[in-house]
C-alpha positions as CSV (number, residue, x, y, z in Angstrom):
1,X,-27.2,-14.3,-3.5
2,X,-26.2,-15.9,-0.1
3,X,-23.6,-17.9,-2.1
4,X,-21.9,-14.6,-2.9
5,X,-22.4,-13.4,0.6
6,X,-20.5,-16.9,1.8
7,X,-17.3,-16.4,-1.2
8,X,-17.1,-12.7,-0.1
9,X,-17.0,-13.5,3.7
10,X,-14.7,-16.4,3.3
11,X,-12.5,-14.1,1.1
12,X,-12.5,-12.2,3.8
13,X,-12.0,-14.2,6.5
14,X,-9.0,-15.8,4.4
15,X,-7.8,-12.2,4.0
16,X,-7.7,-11.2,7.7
17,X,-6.0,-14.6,8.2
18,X,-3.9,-13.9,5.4
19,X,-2.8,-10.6,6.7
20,X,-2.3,-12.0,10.2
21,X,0.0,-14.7,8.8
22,X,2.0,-12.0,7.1
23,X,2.5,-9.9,10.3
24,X,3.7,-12.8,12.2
25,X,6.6,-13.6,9.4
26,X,7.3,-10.1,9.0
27,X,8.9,-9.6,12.5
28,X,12.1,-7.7,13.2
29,X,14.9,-9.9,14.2
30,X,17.6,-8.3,16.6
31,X,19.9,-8.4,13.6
32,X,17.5,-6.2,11.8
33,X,15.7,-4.0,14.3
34,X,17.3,-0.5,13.1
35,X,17.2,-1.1,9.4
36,X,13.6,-2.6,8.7
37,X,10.9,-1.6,11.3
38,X,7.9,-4.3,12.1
39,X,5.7,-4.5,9.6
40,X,1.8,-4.6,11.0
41,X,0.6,-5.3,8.0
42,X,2.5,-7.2,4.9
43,X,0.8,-7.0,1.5
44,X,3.9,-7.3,-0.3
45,X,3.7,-11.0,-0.1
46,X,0.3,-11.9,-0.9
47,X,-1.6,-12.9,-3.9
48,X,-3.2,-10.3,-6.3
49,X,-7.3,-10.9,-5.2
50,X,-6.0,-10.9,-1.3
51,X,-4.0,-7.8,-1.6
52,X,-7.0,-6.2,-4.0
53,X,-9.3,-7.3,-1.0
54,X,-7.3,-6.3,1.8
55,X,-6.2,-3.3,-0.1
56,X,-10.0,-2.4,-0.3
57,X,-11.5,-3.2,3.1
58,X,-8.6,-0.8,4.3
59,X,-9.8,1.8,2.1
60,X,-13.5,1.3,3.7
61,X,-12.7,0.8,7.0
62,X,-8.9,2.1,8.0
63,X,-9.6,2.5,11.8
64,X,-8.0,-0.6,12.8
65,X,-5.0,0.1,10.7
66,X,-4.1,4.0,11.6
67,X,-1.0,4.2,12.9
68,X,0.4,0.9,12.1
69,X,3.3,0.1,9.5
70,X,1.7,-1.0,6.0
71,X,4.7,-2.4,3.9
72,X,3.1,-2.7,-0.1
73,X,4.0,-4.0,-3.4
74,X,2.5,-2.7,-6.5
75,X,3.2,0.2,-9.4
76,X,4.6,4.0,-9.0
77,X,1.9,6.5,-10.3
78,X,1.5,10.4,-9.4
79,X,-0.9,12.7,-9.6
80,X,0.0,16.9,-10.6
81,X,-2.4,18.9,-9.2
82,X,-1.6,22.0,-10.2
83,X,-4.1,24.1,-9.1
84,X,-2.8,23.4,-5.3
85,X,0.9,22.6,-6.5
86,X,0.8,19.6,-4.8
87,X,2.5,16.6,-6.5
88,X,0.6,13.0,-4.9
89,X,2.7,9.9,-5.1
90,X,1.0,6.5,-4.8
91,X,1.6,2.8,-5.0
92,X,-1.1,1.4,-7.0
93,X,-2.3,-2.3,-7.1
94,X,-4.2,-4.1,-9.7
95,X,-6.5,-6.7,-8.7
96,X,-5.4,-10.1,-10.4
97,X,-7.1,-9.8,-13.5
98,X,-5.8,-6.7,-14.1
99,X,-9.2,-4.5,-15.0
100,X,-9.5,-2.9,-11.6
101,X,-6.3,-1.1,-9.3
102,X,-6.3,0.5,-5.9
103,X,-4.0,2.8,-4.5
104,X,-2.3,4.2,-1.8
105,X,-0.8,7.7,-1.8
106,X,2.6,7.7,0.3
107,X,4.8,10.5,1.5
108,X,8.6,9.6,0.4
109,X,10.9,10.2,4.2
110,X,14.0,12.5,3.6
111,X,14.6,15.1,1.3
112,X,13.4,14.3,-2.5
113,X,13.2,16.6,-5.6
114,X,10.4,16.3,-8.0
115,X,10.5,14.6,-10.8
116,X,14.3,14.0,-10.8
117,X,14.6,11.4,-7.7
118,X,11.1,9.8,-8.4
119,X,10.7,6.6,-10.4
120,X,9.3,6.6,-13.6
121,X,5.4,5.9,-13.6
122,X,4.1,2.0,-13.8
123,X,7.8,1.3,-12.1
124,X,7.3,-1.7,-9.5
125,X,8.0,-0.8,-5.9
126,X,7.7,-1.5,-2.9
127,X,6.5,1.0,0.0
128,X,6.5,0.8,3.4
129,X,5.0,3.0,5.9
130,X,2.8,4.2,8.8
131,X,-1.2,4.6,7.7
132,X,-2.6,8.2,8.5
133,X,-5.4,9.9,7.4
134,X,-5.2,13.8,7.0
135,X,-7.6,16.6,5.4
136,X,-8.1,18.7,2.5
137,X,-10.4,20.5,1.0
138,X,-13.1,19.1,3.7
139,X,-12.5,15.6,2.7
140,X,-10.6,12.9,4.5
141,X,-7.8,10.7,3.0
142,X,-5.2,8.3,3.6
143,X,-1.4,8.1,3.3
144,X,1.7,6.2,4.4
145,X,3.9,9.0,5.9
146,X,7.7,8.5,6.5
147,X,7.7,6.1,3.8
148,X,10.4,3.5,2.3
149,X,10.4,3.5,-1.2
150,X,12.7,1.0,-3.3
151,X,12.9,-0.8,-6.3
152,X,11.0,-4.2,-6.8
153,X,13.2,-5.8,-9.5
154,X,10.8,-9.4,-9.3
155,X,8.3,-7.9,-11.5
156,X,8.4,-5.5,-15.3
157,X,7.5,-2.1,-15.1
158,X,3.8,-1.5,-16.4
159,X,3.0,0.9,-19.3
């Protein structure tokens, strides 16, 4: 038992040092300070068990993350809840085995018409955006509003 307890606390020390790494190459240079905005937090880049860790610590805890930019690589999937008429749209990760995901719903900026402008589900992209937490229903949830959405062409779409 307290050799699980040392993995899972040295995964997640190597995650927060991971994720601290990532911030640090993610800077804005002057070139690009209008078009990309700094990235507090780069999962894009890292392997599948980091990002499934980081991914789910930020899910458990999200207070140090609120309000900071989240940039994310992972698979389009929605969610049409039509007893509210409320359409979700999230980025969904898999862990690196493949048997588990995690997700996190985003709110496309601009002006977007469902289902015409919306990639097709499974779709790789990449989403960037700031980390909020709103309410419905009672219960609390999180979101990356006035987010980036575009078209990760290193990976093949998922089924």
């Amino acid at each position: 038992m307290k050799k699980m307890i040392r993995i899972f606390v040295f995964l997640l020390s190597l995650s927060v040092l991971m994720s601290g790494l990532s911030c640090i190459s993610a800077g804005e240079t002057a070139a690009d300070s209008e078009e990309q905005p700094f990235i507090d937090l780069d999962l894009a880049g890292m392997s599948g068990t980091i990002v499934y860790a980081q991914v789910y610590n930020l899910l458990s805890d999200p207070s140090p993350w609120l309000g900071k930019m989240i940039r994310m690589a992972g698979y389009y999937s929605y969610y049409d809840d039509q007893e509210h008429g409320i359409v979700y749209h999230a980025c969904v990760i898999p862990d690196a085995t493949a048997c588990c995901s995690a997700g996190i719903e985003f709110v496309w900026e601009g002006e977007h018409t469902w289902p015409e402008d919306y990639p097709e589900i499974g779709t790789d992209i990449v989403v960037t955006g700031r980390l909020e937490i709103y309410q419905e229903d009672g219960y609390d949830y999180l979101h990356l509003l006035d987010a980036k959405l575009v078209l990760n062409q290193s990976r093949e779409a998922q089924p």
